[in-house]
Every structure is written in structure tokens, then in C-alpha cells.
N, CA, C and O atoms as a Tripos MOL2 file, in Angstrom:
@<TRIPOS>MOLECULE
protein
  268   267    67     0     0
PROTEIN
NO_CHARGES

@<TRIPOS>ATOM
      1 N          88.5630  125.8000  134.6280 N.3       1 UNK1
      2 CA         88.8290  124.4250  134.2410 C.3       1 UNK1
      3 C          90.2340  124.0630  134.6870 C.2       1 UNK1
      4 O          91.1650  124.8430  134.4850 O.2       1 UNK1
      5 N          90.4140  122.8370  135.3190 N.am      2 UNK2
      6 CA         91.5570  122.2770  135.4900 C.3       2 UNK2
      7 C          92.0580  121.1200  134.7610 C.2       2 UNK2
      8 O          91.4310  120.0610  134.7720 O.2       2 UNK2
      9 N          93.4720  121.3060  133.9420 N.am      3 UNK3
     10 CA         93.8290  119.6530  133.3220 C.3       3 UNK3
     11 C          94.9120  119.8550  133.5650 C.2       3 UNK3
     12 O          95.7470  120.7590  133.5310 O.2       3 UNK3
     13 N          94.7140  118.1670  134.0090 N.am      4 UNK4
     14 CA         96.0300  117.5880  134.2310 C.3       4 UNK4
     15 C          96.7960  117.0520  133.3690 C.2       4 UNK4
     16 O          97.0150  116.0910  134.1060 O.2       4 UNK4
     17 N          97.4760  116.7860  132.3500 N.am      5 UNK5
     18 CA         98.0930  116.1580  131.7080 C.3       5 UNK5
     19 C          98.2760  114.5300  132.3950 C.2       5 UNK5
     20 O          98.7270  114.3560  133.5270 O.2       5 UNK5
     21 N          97.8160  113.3510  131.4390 N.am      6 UNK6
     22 CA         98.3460  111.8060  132.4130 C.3       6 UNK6
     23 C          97.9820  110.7420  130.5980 C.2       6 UNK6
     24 O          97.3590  111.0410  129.5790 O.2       6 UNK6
     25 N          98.5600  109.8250  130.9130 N.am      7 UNK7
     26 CA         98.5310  109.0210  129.9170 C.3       7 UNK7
     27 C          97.3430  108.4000  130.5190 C.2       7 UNK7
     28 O          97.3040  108.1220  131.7170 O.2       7 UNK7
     29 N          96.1400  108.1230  129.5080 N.am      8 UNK8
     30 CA         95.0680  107.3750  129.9100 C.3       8 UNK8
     31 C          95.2870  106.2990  128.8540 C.2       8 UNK8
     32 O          95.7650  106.5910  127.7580 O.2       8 UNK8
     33 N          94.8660  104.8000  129.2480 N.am      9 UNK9
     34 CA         95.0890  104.1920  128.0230 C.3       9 UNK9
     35 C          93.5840  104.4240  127.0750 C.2       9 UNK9
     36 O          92.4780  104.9340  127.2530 O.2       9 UNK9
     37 N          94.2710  103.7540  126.0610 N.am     10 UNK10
     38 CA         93.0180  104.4010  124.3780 C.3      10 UNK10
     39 C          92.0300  103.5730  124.4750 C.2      10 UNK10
     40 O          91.1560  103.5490  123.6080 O.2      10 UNK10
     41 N          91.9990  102.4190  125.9940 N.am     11 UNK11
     42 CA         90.5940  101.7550  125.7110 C.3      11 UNK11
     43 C          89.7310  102.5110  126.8950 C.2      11 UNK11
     44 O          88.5060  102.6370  126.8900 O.2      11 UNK11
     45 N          90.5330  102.9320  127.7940 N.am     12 UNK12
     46 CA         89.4700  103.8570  128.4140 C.3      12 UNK12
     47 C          88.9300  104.8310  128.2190 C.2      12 UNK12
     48 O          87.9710  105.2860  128.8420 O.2      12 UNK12
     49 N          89.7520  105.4970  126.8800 N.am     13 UNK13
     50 CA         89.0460  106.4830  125.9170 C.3      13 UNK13
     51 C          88.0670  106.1180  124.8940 C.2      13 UNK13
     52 O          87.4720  106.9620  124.2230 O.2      13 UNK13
     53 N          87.9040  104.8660  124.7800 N.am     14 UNK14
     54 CA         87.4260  104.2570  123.6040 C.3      14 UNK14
     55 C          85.8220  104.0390  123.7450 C.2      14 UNK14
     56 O          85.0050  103.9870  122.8250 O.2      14 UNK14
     57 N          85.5580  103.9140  125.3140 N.am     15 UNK15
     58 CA         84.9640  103.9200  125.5790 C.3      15 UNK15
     59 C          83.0520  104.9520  125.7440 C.2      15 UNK15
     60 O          83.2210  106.1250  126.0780 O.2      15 UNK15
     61 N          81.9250  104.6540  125.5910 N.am     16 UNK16
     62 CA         80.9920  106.0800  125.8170 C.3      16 UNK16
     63 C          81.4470  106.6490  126.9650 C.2      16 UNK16
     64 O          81.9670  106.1960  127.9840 O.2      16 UNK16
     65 N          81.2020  107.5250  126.6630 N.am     17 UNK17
     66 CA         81.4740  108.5650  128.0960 C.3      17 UNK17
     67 C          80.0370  108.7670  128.8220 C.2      17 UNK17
     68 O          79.9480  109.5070  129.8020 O.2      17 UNK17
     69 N          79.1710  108.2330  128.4170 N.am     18 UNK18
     70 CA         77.8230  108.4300  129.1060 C.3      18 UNK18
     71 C          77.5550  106.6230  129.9480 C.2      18 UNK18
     72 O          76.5650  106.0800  130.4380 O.2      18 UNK18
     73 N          78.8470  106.2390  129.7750 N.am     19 UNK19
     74 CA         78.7980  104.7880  130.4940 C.3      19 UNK19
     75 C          79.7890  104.6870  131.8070 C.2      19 UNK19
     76 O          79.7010  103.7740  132.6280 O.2      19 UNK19
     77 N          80.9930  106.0400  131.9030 N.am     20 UNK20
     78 CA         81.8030  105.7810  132.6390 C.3      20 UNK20
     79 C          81.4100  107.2480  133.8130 C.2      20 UNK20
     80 O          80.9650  108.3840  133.6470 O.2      20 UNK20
     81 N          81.8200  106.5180  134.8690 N.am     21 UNK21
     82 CA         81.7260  107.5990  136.0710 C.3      21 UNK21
     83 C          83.2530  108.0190  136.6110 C.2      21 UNK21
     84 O          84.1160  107.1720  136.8410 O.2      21 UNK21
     85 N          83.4190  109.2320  136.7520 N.am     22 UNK22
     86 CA         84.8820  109.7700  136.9010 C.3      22 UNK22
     87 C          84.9670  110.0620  138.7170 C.2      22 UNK22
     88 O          84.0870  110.6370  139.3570 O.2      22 UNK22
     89 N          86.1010  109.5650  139.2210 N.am     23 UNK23
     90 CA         86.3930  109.8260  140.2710 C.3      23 UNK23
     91 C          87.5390  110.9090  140.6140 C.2      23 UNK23
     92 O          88.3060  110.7420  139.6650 O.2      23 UNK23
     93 N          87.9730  111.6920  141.2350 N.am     24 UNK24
     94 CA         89.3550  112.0080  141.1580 C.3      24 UNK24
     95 C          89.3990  112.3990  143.0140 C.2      24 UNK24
     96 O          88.3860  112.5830  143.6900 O.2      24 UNK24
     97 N          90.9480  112.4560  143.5790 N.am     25 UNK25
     98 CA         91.0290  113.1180  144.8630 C.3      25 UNK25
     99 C          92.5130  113.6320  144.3210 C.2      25 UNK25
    100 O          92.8260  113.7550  143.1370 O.2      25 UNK25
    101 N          93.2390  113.8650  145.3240 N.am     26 UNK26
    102 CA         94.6290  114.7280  145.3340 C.3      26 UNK26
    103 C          95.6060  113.6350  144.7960 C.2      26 UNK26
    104 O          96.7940  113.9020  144.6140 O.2      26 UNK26
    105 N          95.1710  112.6060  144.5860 N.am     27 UNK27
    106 CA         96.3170  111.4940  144.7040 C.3      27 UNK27
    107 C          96.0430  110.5910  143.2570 C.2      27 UNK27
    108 O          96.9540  110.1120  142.5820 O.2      27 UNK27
    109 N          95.0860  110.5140  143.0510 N.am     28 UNK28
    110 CA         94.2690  109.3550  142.3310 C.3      28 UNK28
    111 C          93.1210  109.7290  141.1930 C.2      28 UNK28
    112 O          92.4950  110.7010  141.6150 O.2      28 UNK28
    113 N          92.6830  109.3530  140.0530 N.am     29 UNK29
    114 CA         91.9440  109.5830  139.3920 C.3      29 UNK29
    115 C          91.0300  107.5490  138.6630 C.2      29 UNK29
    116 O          91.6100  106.6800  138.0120 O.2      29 UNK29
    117 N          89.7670  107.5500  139.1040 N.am     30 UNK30
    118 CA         89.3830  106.2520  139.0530 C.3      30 UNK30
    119 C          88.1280  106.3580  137.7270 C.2      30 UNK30
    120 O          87.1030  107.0210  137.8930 O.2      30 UNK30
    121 N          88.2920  105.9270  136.9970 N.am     31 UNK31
    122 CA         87.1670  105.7550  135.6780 C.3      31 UNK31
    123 C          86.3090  103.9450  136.0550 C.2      31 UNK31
    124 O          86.8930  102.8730  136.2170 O.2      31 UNK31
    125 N          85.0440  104.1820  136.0840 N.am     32 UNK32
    126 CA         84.1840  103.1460  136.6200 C.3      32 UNK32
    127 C          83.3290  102.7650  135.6160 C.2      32 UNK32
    128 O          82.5820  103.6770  135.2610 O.2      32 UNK32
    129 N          83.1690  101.5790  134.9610 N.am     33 UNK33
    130 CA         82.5400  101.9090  133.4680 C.3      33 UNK33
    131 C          81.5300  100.6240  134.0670 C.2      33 UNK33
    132 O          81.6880   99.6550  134.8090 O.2      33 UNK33
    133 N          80.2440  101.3180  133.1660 N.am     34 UNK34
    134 CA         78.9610  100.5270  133.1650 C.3      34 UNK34
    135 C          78.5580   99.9590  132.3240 C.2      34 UNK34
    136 O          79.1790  100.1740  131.2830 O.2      34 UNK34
    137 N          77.4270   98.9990  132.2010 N.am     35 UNK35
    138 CA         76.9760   98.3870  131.2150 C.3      35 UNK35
    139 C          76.2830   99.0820  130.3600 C.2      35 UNK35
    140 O          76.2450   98.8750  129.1470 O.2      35 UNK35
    141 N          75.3320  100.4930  131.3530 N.am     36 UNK36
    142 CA         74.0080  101.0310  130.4800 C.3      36 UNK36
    143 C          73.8690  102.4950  131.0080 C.2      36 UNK36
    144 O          73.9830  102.6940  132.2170 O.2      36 UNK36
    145 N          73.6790  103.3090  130.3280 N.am     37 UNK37
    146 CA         73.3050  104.8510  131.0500 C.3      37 UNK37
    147 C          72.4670  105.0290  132.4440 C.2      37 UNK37
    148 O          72.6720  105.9530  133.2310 O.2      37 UNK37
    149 N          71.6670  104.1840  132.5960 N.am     38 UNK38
    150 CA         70.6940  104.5030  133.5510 C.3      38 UNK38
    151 C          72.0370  103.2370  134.6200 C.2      38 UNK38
    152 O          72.4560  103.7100  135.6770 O.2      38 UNK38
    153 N          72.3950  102.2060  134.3300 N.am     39 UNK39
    154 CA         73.0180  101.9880  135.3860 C.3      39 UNK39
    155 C          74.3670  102.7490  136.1000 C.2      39 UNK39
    156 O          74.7610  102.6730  137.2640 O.2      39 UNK39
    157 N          75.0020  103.6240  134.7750 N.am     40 UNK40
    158 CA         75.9230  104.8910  135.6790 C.3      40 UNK40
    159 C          75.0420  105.9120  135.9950 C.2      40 UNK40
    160 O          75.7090  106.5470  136.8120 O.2      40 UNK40
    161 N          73.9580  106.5030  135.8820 N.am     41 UNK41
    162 CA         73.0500  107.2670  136.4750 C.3      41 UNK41
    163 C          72.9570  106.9170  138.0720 C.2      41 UNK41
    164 O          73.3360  107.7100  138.9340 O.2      41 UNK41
    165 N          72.4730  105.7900  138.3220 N.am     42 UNK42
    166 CA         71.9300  105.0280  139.3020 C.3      42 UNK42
    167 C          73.2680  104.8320  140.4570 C.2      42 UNK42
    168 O          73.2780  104.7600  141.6860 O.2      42 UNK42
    169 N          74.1500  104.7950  139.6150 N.am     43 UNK43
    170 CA         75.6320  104.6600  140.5440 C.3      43 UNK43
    171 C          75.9690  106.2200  141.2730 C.2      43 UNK43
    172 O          76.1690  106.6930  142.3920 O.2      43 UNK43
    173 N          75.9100  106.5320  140.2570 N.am     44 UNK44
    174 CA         75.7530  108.4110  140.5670 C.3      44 UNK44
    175 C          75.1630  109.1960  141.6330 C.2      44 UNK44
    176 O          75.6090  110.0890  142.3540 O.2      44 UNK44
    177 N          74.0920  108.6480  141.5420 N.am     45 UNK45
    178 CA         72.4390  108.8230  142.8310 C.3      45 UNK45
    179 C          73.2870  108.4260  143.7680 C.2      45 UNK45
    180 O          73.9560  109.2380  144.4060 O.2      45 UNK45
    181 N          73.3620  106.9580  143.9800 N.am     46 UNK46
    182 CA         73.4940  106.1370  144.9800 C.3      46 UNK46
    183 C          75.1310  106.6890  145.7010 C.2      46 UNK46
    184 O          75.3330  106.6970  146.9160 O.2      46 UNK46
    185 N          76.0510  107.0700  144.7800 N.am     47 UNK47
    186 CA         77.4210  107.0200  145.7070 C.3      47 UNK47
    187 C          77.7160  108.9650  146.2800 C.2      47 UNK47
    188 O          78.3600  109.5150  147.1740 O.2      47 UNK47
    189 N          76.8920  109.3780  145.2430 N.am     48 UNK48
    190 CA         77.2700  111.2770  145.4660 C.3      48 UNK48
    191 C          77.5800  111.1940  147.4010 C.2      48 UNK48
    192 O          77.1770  110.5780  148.3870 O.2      48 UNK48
    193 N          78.6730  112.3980  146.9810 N.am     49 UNK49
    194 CA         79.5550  112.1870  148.7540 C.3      49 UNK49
    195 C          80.3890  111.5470  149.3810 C.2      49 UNK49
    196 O          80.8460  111.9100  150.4650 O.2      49 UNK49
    197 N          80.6920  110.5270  148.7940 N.am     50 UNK50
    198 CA         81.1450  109.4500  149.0380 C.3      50 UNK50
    199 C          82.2810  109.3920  149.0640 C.2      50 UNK50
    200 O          82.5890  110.1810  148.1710 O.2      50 UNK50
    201 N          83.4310  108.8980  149.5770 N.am     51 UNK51
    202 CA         84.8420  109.1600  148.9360 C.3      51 UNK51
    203 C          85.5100  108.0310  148.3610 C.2      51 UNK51
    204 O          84.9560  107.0410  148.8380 O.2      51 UNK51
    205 N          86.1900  107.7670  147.7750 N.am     52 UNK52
    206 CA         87.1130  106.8420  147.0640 C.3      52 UNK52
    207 C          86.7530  105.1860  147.4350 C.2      52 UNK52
    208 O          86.2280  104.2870  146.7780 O.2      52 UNK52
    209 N          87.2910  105.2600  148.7790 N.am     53 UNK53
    210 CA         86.7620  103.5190  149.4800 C.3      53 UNK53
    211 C          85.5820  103.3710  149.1920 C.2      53 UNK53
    212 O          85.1750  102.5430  148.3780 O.2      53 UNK53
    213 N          84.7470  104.3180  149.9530 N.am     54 UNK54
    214 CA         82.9620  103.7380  149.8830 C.3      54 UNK54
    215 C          82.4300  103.6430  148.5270 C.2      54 UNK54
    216 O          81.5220  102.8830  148.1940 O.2      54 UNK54
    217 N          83.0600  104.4760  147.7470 N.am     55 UNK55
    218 CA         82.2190  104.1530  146.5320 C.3      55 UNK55
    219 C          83.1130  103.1910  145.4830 C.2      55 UNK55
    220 O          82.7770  103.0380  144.3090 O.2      55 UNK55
    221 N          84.1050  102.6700  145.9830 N.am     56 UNK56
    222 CA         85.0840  101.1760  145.2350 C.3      56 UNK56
    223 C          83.9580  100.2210  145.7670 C.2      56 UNK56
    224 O          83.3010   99.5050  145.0110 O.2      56 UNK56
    225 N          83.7790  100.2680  147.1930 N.am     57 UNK57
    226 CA         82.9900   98.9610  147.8550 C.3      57 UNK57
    227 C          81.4380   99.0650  146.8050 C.2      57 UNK57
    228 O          81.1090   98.1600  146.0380 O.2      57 UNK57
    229 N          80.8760   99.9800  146.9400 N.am     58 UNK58
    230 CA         79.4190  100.2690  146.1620 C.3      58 UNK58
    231 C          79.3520   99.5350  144.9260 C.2      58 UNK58
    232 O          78.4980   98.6980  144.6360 O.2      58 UNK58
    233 N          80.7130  100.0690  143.9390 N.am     59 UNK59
    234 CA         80.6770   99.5110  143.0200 C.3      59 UNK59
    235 C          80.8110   97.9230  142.7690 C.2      59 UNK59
    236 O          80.2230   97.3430  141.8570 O.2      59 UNK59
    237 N          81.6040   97.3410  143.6380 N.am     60 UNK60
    238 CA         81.5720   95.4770  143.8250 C.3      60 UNK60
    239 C          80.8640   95.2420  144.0810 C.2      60 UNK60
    240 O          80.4490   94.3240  143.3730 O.2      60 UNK60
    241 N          79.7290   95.6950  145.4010 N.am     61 UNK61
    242 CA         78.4040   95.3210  145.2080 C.3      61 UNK61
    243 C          77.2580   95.3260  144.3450 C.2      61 UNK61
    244 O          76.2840   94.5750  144.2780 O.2      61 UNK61
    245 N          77.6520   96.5000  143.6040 N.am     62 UNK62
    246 CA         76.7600   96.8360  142.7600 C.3      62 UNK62
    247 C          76.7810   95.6280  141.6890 C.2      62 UNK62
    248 O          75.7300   95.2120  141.2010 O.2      62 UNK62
    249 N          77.9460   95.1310  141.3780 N.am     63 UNK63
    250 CA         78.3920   94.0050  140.1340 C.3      63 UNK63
    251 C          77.6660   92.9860  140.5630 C.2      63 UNK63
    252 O          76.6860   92.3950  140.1080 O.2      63 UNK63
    253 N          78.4420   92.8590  141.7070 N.am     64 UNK64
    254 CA         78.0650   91.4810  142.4780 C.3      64 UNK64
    255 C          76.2200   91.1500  142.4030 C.2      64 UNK64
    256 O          75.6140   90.2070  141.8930 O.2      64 UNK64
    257 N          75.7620   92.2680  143.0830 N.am     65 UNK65
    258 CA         74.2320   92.1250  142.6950 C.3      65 UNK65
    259 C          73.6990   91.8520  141.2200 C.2      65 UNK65
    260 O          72.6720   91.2080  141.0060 O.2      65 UNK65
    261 N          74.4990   92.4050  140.2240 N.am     66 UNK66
    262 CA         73.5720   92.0710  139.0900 C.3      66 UNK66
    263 C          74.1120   91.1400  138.1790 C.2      66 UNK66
    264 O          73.6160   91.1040  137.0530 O.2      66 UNK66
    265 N          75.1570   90.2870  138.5010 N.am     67 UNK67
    266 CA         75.9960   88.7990  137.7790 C.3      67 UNK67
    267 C          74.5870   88.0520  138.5460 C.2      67 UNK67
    268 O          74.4210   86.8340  138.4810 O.2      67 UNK67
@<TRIPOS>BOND
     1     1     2 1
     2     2     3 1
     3     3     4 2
     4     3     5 am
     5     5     6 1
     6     6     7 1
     7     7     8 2
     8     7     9 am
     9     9    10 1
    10    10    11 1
    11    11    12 2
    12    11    13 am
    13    13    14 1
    14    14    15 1
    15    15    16 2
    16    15    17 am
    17    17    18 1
    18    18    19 1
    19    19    20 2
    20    19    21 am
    21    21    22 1
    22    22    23 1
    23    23    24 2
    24    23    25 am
    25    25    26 1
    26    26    27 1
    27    27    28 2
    28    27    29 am
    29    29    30 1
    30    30    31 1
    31    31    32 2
    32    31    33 am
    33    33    34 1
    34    34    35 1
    35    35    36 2
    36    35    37 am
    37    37    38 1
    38    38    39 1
    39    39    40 2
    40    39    41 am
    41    41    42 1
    42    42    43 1
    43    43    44 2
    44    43    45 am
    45    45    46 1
    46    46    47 1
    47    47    48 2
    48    47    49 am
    49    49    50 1
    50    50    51 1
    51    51    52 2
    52    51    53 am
    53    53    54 1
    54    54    55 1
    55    55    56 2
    56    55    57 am
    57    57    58 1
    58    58    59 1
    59    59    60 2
    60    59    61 am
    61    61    62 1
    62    62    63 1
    63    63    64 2
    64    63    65 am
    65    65    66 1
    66    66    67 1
    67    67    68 2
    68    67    69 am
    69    69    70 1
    70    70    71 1
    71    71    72 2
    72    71    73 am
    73    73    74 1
    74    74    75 1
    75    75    76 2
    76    75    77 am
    77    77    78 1
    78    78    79 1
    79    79    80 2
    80    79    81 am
    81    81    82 1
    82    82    83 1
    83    83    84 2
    84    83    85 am
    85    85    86 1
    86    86    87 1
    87    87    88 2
    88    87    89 am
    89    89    90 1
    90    90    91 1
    91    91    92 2
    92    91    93 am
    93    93    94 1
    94    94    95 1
    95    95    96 2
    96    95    97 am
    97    97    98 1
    98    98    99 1
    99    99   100 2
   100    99   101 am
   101   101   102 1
   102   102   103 1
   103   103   104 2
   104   103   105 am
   105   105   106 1
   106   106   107 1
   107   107   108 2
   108   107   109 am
   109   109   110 1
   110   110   111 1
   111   111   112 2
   112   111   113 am
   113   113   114 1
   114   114   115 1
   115   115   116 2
   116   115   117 am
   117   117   118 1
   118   118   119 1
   119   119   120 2
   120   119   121 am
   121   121   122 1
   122   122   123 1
   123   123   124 2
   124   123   125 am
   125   125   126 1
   126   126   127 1
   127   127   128 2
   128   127   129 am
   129   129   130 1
   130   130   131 1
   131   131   132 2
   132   131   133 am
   133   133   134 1
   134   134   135 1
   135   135   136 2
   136   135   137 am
   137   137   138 1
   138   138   139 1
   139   139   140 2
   140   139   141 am
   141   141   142 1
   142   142   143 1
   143   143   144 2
   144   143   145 am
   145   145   146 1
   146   146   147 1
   147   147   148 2
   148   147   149 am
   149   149   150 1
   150   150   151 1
   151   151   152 2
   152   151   153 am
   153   153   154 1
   154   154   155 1
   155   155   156 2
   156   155   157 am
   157   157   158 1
   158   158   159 1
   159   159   160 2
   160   159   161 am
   161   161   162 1
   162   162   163 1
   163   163   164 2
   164   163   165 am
   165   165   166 1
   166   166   167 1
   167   167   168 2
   168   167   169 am
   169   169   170 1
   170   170   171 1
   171   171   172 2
   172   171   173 am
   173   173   174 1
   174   174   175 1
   175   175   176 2
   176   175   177 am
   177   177   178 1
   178   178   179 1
   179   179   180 2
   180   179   181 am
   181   181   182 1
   182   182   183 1
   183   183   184 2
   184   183   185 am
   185   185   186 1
   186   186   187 1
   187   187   188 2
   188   187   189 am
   189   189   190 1
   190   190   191 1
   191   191   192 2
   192   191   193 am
   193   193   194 1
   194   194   195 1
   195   195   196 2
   196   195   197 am
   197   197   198 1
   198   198   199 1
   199   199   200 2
   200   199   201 am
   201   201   202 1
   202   202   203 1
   203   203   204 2
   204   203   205 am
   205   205   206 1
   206   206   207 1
   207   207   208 2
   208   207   209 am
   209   209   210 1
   210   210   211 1
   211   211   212 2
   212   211   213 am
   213   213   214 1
   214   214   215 1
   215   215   216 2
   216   215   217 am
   217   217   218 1
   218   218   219 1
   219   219   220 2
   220   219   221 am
   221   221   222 1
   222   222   223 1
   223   223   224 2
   224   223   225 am
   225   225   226 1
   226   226   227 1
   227   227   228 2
   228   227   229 am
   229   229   230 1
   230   230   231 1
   231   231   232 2
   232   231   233 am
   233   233   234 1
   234   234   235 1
   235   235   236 2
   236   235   237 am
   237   237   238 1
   238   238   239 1
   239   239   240 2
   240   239   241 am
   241   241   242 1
   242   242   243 1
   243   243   244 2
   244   243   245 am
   245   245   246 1
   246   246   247 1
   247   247   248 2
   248   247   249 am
   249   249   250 1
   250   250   251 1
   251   251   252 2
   252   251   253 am
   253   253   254 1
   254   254   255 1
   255   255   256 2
   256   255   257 am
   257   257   258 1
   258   258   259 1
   259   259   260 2
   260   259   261 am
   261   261   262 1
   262   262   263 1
   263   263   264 2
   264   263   265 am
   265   265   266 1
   266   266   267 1
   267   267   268 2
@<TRIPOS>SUBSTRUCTURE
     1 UNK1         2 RESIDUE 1 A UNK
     2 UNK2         6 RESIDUE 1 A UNK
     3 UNK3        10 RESIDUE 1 A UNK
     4 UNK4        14 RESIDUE 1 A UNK
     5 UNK5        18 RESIDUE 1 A UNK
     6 UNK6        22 RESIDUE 1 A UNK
     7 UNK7        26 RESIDUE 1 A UNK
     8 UNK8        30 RESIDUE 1 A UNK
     9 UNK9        34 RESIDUE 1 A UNK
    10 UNK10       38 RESIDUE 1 A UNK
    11 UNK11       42 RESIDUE 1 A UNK
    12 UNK12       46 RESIDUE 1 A UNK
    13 UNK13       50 RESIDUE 1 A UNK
    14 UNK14       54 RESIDUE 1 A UNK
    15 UNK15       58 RESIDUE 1 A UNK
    16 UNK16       62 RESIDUE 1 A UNK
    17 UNK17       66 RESIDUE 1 A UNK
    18 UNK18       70 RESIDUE 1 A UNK
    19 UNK19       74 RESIDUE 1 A UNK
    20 UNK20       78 RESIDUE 1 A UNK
    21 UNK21       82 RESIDUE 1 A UNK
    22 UNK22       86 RESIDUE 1 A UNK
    23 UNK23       90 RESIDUE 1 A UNK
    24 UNK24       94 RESIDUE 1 A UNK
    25 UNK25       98 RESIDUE 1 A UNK
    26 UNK26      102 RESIDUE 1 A UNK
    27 UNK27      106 RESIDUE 1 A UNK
    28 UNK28      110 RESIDUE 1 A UNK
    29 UNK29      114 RESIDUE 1 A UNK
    30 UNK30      118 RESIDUE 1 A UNK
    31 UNK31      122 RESIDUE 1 A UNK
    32 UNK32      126 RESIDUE 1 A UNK
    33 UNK33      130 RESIDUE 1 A UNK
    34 UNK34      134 RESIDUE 1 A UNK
    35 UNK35      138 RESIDUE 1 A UNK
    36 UNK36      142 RESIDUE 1 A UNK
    37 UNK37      146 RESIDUE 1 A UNK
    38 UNK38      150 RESIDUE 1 A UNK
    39 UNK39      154 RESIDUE 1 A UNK
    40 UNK40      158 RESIDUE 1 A UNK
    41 UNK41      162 RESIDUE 1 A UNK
    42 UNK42      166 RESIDUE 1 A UNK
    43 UNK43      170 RESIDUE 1 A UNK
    44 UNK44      174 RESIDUE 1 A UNK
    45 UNK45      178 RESIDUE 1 A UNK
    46 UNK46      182 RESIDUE 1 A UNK
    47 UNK47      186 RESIDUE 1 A UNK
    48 UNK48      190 RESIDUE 1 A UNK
    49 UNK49      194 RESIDUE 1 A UNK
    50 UNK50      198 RESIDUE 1 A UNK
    51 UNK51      202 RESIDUE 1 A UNK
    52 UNK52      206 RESIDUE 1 A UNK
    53 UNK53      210 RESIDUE 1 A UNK
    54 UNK54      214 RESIDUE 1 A UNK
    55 UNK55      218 RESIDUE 1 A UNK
    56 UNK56      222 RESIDUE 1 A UNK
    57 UNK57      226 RESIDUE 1 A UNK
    58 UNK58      230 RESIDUE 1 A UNK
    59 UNK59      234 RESIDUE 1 A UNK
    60 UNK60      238 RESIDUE 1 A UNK
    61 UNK61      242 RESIDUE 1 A UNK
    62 UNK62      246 RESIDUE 1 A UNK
    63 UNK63      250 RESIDUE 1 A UNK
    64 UNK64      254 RESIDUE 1 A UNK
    65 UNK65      258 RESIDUE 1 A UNK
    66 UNK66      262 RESIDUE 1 A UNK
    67 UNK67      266 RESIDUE 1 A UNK
């Protein structure tokens, strides 16, 4: 196991954890929060591999499609 020590704020903790999708690379750590389990499931499927950009863009589309 690896931890990093970082101040997260208490609403991104506040949050289900079965709603948010975790990103991290060498530089950056990105929390992506959903409306519904099966729609961070579905984000999950769809972005695995992906790196940082492609799956920021995925996710605006993804919004964008369902507003």
C-alpha cells in the first residue's frame, strides 16, 4: 500500500465512495464524482487505460450527454 499524505477537502470526503472514481499519475490526483453507482461503473468500463486528458474529455462528454 502506498499513502500519500495531502489535504483533501471534507466535501470530497463527504461524499459515497461508490459514486466517485479516483485518478492519480506522478503529478496529480483527480476525484470524478457521479450521480449513481452504475453511472461510475459505466465511466470505469468506458475510460480503463486511459490517461488523465482522455478520460477529463470522456467525462464532459459524458455530462454533456446526460443534461
Amino acid at each position: 500500500m502506498f499513502c500519500i499524505k495531502i489535504d483533501i477537502p471534507q466535501e470530497a470526503c463527504d461524499i459515497d465512495d461508490e459514486l466517485k472514481a479516483i485518478y492519480h499519475s506522478k503529478d496529480s490526483v483527480c476525484i470524478w464524482v457521479f450521480r449513481t453507482r452504475a453511472d461510475r461503473n459505466r465511466f470505469m468500463d468506458e475510460t480503463q487505460g486511459m490517461n488523465k486528458e482522455d478520460r477529463q474529455s470522456s467525462f464532459e462528454s459524458f455530462y454533456e450527454a446526460e443534461d
